[in-house]
C-alpha positions in Angstrom: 2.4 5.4 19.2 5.0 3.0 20.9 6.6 0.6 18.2 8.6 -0.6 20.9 6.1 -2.0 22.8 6.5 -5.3 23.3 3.2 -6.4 21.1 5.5 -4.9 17.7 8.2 -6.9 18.2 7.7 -9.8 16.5 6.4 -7.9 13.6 9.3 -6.2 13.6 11.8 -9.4 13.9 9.5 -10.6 10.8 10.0 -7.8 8.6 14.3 -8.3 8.9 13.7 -11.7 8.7 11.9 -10.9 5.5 14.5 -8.2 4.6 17.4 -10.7 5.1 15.7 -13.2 2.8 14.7 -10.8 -0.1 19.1 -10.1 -0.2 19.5 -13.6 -0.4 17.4 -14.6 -3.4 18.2 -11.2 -4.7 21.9 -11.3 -4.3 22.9 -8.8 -6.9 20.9 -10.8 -9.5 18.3 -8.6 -11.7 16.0 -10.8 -13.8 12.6 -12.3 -13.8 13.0 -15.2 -12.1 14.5 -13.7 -9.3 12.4 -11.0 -9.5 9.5 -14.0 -8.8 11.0 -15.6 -6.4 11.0 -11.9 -4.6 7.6 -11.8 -4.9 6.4 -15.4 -3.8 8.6 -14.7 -0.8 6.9 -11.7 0.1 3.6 -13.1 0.1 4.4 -15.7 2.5 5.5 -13.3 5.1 2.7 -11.1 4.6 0.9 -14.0 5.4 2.7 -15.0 8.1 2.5 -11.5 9.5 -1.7 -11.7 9.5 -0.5 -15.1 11.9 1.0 -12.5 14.2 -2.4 -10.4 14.6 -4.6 -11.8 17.7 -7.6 -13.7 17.0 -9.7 -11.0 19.1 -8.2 -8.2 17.0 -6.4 -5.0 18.3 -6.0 -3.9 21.6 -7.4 -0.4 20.5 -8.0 1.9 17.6 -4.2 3.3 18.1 -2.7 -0.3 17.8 -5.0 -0.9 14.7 -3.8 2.6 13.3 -0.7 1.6 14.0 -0.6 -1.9 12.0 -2.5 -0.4 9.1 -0.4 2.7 8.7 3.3 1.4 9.3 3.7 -2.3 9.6 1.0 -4.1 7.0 2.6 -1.7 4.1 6.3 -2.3 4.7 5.1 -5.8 4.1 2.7 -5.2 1.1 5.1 -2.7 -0.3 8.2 -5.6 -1.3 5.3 -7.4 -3.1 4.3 -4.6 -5.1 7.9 -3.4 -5.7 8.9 -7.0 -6.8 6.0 -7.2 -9.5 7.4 -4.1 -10.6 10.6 -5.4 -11.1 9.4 -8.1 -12.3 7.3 -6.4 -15.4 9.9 -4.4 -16.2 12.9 -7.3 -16.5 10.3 -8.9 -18.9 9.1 -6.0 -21.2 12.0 -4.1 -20.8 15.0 -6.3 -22.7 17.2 -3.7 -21.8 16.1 -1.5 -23.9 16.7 2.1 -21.9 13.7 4.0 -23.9 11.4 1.3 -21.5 13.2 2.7 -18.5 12.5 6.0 -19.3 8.4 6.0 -20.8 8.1 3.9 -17.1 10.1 6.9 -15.4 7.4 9.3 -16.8 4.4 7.4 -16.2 5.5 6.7 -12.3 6.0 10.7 -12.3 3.3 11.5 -13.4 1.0 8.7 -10.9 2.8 10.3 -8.4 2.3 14.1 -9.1 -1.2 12.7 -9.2 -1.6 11.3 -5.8 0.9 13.8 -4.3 -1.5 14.9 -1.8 -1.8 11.5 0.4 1.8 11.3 -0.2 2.4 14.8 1.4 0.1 13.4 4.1 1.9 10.0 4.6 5.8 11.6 4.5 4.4 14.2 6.5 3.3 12.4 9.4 0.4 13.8 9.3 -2.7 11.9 11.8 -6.1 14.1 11.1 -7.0 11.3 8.3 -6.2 8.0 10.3 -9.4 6.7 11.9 -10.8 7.0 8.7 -8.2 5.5 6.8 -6.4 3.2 8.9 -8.8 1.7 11.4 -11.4 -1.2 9.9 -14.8 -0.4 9.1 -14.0 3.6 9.6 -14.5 4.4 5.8 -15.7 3.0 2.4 -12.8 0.9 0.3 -11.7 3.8 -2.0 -10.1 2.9 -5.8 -6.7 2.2 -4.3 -3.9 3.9 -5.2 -2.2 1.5 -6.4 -4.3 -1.9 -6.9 -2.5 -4.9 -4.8 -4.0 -8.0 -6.2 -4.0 -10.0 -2.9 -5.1 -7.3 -1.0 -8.8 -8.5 -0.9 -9.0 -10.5 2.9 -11.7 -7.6 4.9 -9.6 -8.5 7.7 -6.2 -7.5 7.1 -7.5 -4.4 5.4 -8.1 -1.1 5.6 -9.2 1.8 3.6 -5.7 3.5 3.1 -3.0 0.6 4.2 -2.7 -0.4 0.2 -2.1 3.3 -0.4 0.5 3.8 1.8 2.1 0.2 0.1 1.7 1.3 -3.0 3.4 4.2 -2.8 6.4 3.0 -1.0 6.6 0.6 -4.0 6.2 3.3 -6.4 8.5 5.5 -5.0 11.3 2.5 -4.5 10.2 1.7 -8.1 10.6 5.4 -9.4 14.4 5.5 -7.8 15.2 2.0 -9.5 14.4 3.0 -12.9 16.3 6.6 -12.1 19.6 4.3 -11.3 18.7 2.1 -14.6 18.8 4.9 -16.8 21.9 6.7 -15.3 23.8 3.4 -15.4 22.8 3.2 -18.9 24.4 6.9 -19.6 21.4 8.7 -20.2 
């Protein structure tokens, strides 16, 4: 698979564009309304990125793969990891005890999926037609359920797996760093 190609490239250019903004309204701040904002602006790029698909579909089974497996979650993924954020500056008020029952909840949803995760960090490809191209498999109970993840288009059976648990795992080293800071 050639992420170079010239087709990813404005996916690609998206996705900074997207990182660049997230560090802007971000900027060091951690609290819900920026935590929102986060989210709102994620959602518009993912939408923007469905623009970026052809009207005809993919080129081929590898390019939908491709799309499905890599550059739909990285999109998907800042959405879920913002609601996350989000939840927790709300319900959290600080309060490290929070940090720590989420800590051992995201553990534990993690043991329990470890084995797509092992497939995803692993590279591994024998699952991907099934998972990643459209109309290869039945919609499984996701992983992690991404509310605007419901368009038959942009979806696939596994992409919201793979976002969710980029979110969960970015989630799971956030609350690590907010208990440490918070000497425990």
């Amino acid at each position: 698979m050639n992420i170079q190609h010239p087709m990813w490239q404005p996916i690609i250019f998206l996705h900074q564009e997207l990182q660049e903004k997230l560090s802007c309204i971000c900027n060091g701040e951690s609290d819900e309304k920026v935590f929102a904002e986060a989210v709102f602006a994620a959602e518009a790029y993912r939408k923007r990125l469905y623009a970026l698909i052809p009207a005809e579909g993919f080129a081929d089974t590898t390019d939908e793969i491709l799309f499905f497996k890599m550059f739909k979650p990285l999109f998907s993924s800042e959405g879920e990891f913002y609601q996350r954020l989000y939840h927790a500056a709300v319900f959290s008020v600080g309060n490290v005890s929070f940090y720590v029952d989420e800590l051992k909840r995201i553990e534990r949803l993690l043991a329990h999926n470890a084995s797509f995760a092992s497939y995803y960090h692993n590279g591994q490809t024998c699952e991907d037609h099934a998972w990643f191209a459209q109309g290869q498999a039945p919609m499984p109970t996701k992983l992690i359920l991404l509310e605007w993840e419901t368009d038959p288009r942009y979806t696939s059976a596994r992409d919201s797996w793979v976002a969710g648990l980029i979110a969960v795992e970015r989630y799971r080293d956030w609350l690590k760093t907010k208990i440490n800071g918070q000497g425990h």
